[in-house]
Z-matrix of the N, CA and C atoms (Angstrom, degrees):
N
C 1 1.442
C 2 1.515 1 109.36
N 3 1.412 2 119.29 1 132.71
C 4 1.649 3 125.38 2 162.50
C 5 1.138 4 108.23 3 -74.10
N 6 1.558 5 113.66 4 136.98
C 7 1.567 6 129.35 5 173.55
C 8 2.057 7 105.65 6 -113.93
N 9 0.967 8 122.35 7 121.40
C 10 1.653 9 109.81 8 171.61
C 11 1.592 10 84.85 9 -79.13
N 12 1.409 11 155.85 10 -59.37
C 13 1.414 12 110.66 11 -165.47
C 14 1.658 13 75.68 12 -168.75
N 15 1.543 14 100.11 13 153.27
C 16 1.803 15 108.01 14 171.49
C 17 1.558 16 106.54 15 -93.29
N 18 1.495 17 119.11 16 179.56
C 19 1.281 18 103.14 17 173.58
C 20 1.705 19 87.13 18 -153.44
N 21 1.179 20 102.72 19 137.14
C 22 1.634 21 110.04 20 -176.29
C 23 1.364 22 117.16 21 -119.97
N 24 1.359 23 123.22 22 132.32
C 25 1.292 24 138.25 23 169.08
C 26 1.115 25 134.56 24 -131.77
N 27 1.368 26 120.29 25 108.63
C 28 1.737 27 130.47 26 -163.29
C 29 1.694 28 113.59 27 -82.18
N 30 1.276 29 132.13 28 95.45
C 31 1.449 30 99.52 29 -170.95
C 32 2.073 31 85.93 30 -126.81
N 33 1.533 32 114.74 31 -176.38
C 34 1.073 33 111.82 32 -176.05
C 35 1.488 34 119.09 33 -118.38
N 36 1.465 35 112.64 34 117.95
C 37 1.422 36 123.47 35 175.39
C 38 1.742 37 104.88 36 116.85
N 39 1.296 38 120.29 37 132.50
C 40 1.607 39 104.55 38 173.44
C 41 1.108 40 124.05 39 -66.92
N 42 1.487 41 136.85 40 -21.37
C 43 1.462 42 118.23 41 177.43
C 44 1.350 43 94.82 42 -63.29
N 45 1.509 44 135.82 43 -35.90
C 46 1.518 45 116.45 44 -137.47
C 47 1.871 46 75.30 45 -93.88
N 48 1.400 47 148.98 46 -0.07
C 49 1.378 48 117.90 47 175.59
C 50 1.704 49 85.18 48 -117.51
N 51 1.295 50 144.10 49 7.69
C 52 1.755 51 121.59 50 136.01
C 53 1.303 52 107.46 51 -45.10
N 54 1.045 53 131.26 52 -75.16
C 55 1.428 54 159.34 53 179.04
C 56 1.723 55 97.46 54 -17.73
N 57 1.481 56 109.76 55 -73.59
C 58 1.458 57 118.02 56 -157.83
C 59 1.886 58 92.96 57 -80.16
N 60 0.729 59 107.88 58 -62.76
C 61 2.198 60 108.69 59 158.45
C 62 1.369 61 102.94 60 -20.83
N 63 1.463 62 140.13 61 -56.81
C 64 1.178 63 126.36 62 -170.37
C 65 1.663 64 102.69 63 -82.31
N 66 0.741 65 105.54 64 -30.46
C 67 2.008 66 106.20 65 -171.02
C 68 1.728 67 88.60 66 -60.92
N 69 1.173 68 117.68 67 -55.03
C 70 1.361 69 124.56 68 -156.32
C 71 1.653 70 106.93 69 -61.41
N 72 1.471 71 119.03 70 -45.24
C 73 1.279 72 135.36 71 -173.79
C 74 1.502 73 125.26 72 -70.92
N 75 1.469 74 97.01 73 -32.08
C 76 1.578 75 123.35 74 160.25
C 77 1.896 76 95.29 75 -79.81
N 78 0.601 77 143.60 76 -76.10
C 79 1.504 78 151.39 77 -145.73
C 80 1.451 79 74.64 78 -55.28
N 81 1.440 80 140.91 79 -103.34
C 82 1.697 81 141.32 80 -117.00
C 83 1.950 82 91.87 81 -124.64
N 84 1.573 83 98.01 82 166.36
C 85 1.388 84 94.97 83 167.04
C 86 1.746 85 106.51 84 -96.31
N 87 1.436 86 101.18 85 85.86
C 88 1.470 87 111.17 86 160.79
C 89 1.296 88 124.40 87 -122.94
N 90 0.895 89 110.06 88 158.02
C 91 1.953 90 125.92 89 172.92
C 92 1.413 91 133.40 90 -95.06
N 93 1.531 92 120.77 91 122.90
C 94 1.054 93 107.99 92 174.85
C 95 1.388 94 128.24 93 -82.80
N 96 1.500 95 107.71 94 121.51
C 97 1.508 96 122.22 95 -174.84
C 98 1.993 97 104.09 96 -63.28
N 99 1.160 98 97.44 97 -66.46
C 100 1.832 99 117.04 98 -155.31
C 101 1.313 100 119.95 99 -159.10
N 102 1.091 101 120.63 100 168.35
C 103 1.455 102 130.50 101 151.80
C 104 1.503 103 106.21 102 -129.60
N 105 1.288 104 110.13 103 168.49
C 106 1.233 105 143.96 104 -157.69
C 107 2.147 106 101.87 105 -136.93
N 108 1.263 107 117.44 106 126.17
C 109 1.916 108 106.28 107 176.98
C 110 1.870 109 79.17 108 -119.31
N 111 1.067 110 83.95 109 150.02
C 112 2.051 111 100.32 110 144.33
C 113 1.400 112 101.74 111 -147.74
N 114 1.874 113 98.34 112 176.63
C 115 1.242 114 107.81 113 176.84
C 116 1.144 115 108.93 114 -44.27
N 117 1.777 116 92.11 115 152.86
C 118 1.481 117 109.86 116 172.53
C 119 1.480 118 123.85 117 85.33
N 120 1.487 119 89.99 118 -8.66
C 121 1.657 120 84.77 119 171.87
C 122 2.042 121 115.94 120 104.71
N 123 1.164 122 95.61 121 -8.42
C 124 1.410 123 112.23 122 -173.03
C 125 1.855 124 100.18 123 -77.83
N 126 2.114 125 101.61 124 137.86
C 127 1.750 126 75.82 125 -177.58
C 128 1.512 127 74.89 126 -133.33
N 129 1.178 128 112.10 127 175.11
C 130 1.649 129 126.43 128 177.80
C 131 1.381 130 110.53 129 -118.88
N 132 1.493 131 127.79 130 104.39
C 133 1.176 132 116.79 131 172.77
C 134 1.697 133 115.92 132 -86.73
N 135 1.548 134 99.41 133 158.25
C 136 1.544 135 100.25 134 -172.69
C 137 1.568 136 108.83 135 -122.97
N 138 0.804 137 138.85 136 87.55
C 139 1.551 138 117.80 137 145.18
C 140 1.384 139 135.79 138 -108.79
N 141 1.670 140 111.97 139 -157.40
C 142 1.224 141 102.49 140 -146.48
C 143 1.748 142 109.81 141 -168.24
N 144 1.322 143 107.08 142 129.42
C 145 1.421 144 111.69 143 -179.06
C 146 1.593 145 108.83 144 -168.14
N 147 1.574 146 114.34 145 -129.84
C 148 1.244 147 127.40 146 -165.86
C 149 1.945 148 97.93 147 -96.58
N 150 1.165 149 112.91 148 149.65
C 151 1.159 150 98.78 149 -179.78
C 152 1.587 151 128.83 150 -77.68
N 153 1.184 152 120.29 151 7.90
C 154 1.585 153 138.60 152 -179.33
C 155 1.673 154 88.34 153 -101.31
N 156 1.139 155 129.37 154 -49.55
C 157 1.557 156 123.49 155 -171.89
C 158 1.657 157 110.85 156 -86.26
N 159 1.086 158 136.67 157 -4.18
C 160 1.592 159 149.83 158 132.58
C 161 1.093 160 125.82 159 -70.59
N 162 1.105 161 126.10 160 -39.02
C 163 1.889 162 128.92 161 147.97
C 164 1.604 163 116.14 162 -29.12
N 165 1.290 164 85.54 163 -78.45
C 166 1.410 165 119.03 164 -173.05
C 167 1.649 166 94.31 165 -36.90
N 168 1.100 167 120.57 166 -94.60
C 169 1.653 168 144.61 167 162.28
C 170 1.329 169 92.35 168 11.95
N 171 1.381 170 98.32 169 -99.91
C 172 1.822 171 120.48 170 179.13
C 173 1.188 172 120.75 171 -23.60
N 174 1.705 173 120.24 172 -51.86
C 175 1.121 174 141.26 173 157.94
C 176 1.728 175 117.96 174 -26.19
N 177 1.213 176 91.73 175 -85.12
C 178 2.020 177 104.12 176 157.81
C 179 1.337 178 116.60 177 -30.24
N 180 0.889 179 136.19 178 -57.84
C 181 1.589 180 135.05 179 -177.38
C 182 1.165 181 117.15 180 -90.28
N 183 1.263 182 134.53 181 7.23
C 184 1.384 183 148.27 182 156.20
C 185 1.444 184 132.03 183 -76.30
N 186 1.951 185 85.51 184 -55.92
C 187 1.372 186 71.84 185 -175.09
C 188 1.694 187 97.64 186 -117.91
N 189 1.214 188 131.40 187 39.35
C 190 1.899 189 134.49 188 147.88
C 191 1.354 190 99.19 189 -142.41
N 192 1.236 191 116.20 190 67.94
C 193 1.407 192 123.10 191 -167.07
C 194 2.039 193 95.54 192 -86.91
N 195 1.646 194 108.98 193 152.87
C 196 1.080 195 118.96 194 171.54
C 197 1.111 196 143.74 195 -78.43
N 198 1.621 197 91.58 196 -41.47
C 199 1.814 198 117.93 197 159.72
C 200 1.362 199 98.10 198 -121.37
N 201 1.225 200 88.64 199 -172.20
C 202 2.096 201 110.75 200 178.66
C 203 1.758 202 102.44 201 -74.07
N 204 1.390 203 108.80 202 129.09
C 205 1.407 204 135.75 203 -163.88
C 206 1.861 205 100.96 204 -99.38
N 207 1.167 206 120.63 205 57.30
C 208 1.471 207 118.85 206 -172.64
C 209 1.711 208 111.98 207 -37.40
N 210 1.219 209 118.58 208 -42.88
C 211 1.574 210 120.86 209 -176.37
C 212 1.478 211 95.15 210 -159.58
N 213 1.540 212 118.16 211 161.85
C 214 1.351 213 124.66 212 146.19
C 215 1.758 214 110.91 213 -174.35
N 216 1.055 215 102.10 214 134.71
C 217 1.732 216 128.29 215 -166.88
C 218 1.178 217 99.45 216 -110.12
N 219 1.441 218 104.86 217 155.00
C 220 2.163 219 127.65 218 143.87
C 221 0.718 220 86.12 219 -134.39
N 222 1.884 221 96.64 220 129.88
C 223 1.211 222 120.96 221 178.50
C 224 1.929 223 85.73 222 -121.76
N 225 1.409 224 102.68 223 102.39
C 226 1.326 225 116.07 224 153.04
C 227 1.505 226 134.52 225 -65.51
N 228 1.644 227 118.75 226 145.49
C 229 1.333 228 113.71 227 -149.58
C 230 1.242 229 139.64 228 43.70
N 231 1.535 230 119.88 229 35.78
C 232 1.595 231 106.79 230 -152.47
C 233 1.445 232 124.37 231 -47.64
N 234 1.201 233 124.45 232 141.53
C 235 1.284 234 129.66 233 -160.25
C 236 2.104 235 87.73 234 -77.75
N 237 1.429 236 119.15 235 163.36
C 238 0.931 237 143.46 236 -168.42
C 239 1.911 238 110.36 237 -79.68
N 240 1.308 239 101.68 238 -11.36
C 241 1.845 240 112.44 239 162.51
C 242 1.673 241 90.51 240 -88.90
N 243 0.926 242 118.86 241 -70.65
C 244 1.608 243 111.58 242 -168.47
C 245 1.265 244 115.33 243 -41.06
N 246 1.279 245 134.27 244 -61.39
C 247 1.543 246 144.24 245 170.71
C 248 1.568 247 106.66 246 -36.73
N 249 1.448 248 119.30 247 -42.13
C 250 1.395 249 122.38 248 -161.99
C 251 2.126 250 88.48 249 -82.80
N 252 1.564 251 111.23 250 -28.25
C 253 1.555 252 94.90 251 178.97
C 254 1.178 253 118.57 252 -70.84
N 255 1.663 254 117.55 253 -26.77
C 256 1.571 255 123.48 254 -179.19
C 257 1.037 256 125.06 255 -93.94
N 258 1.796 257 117.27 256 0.73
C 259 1.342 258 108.67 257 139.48
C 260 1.381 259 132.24 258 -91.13
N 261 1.298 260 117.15 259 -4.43
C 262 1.375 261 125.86 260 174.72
C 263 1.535 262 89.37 261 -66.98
N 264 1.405 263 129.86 262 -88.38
C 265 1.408 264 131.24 263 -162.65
C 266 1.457 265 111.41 264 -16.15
N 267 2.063 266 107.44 265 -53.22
C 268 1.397 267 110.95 266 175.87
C 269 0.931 268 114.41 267 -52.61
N 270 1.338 269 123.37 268 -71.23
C 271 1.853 270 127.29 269 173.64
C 272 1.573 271 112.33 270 -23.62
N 273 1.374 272 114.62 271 -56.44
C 274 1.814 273 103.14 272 173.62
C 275 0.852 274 116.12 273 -69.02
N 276 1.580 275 122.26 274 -26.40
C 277 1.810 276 112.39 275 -176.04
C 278 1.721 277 109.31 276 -56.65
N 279 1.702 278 104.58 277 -44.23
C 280 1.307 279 112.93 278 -161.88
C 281 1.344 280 110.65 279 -56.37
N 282 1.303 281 112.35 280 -30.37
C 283 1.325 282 114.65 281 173.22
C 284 1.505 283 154.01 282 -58.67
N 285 1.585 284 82.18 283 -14.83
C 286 1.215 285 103.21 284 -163.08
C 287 2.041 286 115.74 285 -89.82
């Protein structure tokens, strides 16, 4: 699958990344790929589109963010290791 660019956002607890997932989805025409949890409660959301509409997104929840914004990237063009990590995440989500 082609990705124009992922865009990642770490925040803590799932309501507070429902929450930042909907800002983002409303904000740009992007898609949600996945999430990612680790300890502690921390989840990584993933999506994914054009890189002006993943900007944008990321952008929004950064900087009038709802909760605390631990990290968040665009990673443009994702290289073909990256793509293979964000379908792994999917692949475990599905599982679950």
């Amino acid at each position: 699958m082609t990705y124009g660019a992922f865009g990642l956002v770490e925040v803590l607890g799932e309501a507070n990344a429902v929450i930042v997932l909907d800002q983002m989805l409303k904000t740009a025409e992007v898609t949600y790929e996945t999430k990612d949890t680790k300890c502690g409660g921390h989840v990584l959301l993933f999506v994914s589109g054009s890189v002006s509409a993943v900007s944008a997104a990321v952008e929004r929840v950064t900087e009038s963010p709802v909760c605390k914004i631990f990290a968040s990237a665009v990673v443009s063009n994702p290289s073909d290791e990256m793509i293979q990590i964000v379908e792994g995440f999917k692949a475990r989500n599905a599982k679950k």
